[in-house]
N, C-alpha and C positions, 0 to 999 in steps of 0.2 A: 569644319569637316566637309572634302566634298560629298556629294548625292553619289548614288549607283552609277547611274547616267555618266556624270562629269569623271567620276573614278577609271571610265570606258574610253573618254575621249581619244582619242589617238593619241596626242602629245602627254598624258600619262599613263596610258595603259602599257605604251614599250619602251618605259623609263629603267624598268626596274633594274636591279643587277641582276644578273645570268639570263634575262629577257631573249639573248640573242642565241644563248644552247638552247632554250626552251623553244622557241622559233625552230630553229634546224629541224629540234629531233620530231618536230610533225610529219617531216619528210623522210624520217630514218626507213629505210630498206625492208620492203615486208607491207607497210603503210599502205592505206588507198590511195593517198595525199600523193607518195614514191611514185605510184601506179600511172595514177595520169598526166603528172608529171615527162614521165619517161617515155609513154602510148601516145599522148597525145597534149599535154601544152608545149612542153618543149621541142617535138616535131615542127608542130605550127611555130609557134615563133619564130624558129632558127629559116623557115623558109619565107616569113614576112619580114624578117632582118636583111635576108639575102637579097630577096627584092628589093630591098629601100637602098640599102649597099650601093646596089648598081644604080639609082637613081640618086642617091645623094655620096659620089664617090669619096668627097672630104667634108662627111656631115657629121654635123654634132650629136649628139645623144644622150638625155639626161631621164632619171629612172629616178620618180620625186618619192617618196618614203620609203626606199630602196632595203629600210630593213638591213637583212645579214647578205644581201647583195644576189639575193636567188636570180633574180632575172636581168640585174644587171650585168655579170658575171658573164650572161649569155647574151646581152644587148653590145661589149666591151671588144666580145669576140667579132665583132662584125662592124663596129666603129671606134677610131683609133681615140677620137677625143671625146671623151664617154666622163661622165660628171652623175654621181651620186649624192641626194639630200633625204635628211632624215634626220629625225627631232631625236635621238634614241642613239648614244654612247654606245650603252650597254648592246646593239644591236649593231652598229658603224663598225665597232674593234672584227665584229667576225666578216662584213664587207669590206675591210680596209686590208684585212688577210685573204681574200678571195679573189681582188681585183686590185692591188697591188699598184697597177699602173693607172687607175682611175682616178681624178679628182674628187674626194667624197667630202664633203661636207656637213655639217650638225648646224642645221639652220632650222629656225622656225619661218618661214614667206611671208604669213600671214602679219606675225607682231612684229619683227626686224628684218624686211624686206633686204635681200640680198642679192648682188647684183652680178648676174650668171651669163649674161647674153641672151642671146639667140641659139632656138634648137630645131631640127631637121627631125627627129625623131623624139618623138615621149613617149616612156611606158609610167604604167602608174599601178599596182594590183594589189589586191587582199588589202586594198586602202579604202574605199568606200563604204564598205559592210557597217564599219564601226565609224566610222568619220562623222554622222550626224549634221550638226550644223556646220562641222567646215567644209561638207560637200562642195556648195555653191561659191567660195570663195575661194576655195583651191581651185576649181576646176577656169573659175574665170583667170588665177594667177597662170596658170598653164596656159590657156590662151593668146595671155599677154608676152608667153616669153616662145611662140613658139611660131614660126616663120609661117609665111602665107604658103607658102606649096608645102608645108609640112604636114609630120600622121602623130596623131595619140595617140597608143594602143592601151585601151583600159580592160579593165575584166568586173564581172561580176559574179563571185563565189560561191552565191548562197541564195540562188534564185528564186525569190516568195513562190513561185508556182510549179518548184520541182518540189517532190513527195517526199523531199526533208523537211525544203522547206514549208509543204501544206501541213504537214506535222508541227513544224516549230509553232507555226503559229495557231494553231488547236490548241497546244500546250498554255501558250502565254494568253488566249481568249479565256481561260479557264482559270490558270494562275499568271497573273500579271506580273512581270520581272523587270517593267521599266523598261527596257529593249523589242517591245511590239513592233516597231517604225524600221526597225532596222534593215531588215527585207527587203531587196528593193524588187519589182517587178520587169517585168522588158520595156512597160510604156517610161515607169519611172525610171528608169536608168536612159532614155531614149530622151524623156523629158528636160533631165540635168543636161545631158551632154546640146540638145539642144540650148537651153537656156545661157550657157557656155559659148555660143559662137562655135559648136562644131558638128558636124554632118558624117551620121555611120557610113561606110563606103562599103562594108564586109563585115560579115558574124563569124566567129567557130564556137558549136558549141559542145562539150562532153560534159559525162556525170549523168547517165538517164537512168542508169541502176545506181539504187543508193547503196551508202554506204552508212555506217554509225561510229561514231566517236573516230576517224580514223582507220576503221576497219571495212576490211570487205565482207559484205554478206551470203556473196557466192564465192567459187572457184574462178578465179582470176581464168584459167582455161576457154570459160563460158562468157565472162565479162569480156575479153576484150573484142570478140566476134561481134556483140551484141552493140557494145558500143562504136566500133568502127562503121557498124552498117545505121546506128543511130546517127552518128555524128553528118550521116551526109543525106539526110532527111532534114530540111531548112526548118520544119512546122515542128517538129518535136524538140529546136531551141526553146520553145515558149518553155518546157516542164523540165530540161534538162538544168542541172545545179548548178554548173560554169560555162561562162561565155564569154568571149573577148572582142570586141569591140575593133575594128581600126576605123580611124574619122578623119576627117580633113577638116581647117576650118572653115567655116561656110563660105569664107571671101574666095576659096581657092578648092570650093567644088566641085569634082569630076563633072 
């Protein structure tokens, strides 16, 4: 029987069946998850796609546990040869309907190494949080597949030092769930990507008001004033909840 722990890993926690409705509907309309989504990650992205566009006009783009294809979908849209991986069936069937013209893939890299080429652009998101020990061996497989003048764009969801996450971990110092570690902070997220072969070039961060289970705590009215004028204050990334990363590899440092 696996542990708690091993239960979480990535390649079986988004095995299950209906994994990939359940996935969507975090996002369903109404949602915090919908909110910044629409305010402000996929703003940003779609102008860090557009940038790369024009610097890699016939570049590749690979989106590695792509899930039900949320930010693929949006990466697809702004490069023609766009390639999705993901250990997860049950999650690929609603990416393979969303992105239609993408090559997607159900590969594991790490135990049956699959041979993908070279990529101009990576995203990677809502991967790390729970990924544990295959942090450092994914992020070095990325690496290895991803061109010297190329960008990772990663995220980090669930910031130890945003007031969710000083709460999570009050919770688990008190009642221990096995998932203490899972937090990552700015150094440690700054850490892996170094350890990686790769160099932050640019942050965005939102989520400085929290939110609970999916929900908003205020009137979205108030929130989004407060976060548009958080989001462009650099020092309040340290506490804010999400943050997205673009890097280069260190060979091919600005």
């Amino acid at each position: 029987m696996r542990t708690k722990a091993e239960a979480f890993d990535y390649r079986h926690s988004h095995v299950n069946e209906g994994r990939g409705s359940t996935y969507d509907g975090l996002y369903r309309p109404g949602g915090a998850l919908a909110f910044y989504w629409q305010h402000f990650e996929q703003p940003y992205l779609d102008r860090v796609f557009g940038r790369l566009r024009r610097r890699h006009p016939r570049g590749r783009y690979l989106d590695f546990a792509c899930g039900t294809g949320r930010i693929l979908q949006l990466g697809a849209s702004h490069f023609d040869d766009a390639v999705g991986i993901d250990v997860s069936d049950a999650m690929l069937v609603k990416a393979r309907h969303k992105v239609p013209h993408a090559r997607i893939l159900n590969a594991d890299v790490l135990s049956s190494p699959v041979d993908v080429g070279t990529f101009d652009v990576i995203t990677t998101f809502r991967f790390l949080l729970r990924a544990g020990r295959l942090r450092r061996p994914v992020l070095r497989w990325l690496r290895s597949v991803i061109n010297d003048g190329g960008t990772l764009i990663v995220n980090n969801h669930r910031n130890a030092y945003s007031l969710r996450g000083l709460a999570y971990r009050m919770s688990t110092a008190i009642r221990p769930n096995g998932f203490e570690d899972d937090l990552l902070t700015e150094r440690q997220m700054e850490s892996l990507l170094d350890e990686a072969g790769f160099e932050v070039a640019e942050r965005f961060s939102f989520g400085a008001v929290p939110s609970y289970r999916g929900r908003m705590l205020l009137p979205r009215s108030l929130v989004l004033p407060v976060e548009r004028a958080a989001s462009r204050v650099p020092l309040l990334g340290n506490v804010t909840k999400n943050r997205i990363y673009v890097c280069h590899p260190r060979a091919a440092a600005r």
